[in-house]
C-alpha positions as CSV (number, residue, x, y, z in Angstrom):
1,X,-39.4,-81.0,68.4
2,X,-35.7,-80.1,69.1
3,X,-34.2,-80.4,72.5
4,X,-32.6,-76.8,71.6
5,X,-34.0,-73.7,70.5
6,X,-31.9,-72.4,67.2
7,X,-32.1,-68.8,68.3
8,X,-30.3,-69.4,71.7
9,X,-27.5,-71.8,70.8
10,X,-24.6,-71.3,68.8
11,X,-24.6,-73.1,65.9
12,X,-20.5,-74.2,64.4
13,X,-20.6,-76.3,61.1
14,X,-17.6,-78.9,61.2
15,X,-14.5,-78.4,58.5
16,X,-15.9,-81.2,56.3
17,X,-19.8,-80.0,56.6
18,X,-18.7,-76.5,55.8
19,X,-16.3,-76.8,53.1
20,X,-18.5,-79.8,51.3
21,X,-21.8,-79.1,51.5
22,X,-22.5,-75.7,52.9
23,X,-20.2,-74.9,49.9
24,X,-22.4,-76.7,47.6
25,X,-25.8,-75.9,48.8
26,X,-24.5,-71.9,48.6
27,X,-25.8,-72.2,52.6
28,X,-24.1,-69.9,55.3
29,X,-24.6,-70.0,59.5
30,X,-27.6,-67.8,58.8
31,X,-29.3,-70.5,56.4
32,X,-28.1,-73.6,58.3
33,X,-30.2,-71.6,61.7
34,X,-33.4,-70.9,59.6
35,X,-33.5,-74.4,58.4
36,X,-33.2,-75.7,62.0
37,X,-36.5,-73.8,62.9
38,X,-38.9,-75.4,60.8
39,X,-37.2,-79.2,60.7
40,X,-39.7,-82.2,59.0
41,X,-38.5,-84.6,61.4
42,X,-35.8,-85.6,64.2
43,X,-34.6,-88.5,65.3
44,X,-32.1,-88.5,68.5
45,X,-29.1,-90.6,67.8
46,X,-27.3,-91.6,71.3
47,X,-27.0,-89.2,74.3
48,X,-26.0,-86.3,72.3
49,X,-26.4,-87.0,68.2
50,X,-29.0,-85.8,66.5
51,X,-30.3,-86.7,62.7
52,X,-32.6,-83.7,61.7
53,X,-34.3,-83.5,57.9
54,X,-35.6,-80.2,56.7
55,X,-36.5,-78.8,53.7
56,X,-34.8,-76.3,52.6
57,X,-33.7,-75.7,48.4
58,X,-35.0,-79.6,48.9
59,X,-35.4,-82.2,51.5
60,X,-31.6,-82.5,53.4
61,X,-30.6,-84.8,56.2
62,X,-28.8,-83.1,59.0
63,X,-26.7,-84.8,61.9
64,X,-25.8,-82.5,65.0
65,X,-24.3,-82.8,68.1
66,X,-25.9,-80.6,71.0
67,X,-24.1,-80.0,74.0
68,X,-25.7,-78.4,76.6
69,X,-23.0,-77.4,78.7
70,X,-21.7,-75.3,76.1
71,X,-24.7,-74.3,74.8
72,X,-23.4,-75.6,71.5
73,X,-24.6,-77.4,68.3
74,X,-22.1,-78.8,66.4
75,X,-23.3,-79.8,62.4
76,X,-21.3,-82.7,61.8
77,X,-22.4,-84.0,58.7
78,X,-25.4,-83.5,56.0
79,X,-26.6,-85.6,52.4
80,X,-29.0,-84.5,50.3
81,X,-32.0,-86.9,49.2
């Protein structure tokens, strides 16, 4: 379902993501990776935006950034709902 596999990429939560919600969730790189392996849904948002839901401590929305050339994913943003 993802264009990425979340064993190979590095994953880097934004300042915002990871001071607001990782925070709040109690979630660290670790948790934000296994949730990424077993997503409910994904949408792709442009050329490189991603919106991802999963289920993890409840259903949570998820928008990345993947960028191949780096072999990055960048968390941008998440909500809970």
């Amino acid at each position: 379902m993802l264009p990425f596999d979340p064993d190979e990429v590095h994953i880097e939560p934004s300042k915002h993501f990871r001071n607001l919600r990782m925070r709040k969730w109690n979630w660290d790189v670790n948790d934000l990776r296994d949730a990424l392996r077993a997503p409910i849904k994904v949408v792709p948002r442009g050329r490189r935006k991603i919106e991802v839901w999963v289920r993890e401590g409840g259903s949570k929305k998820l928008v990345v950034s993947h960028i191949t050339e780096e072999n990055l994913v960048l968390v941008i943003t998440g909500t809970e709902g």
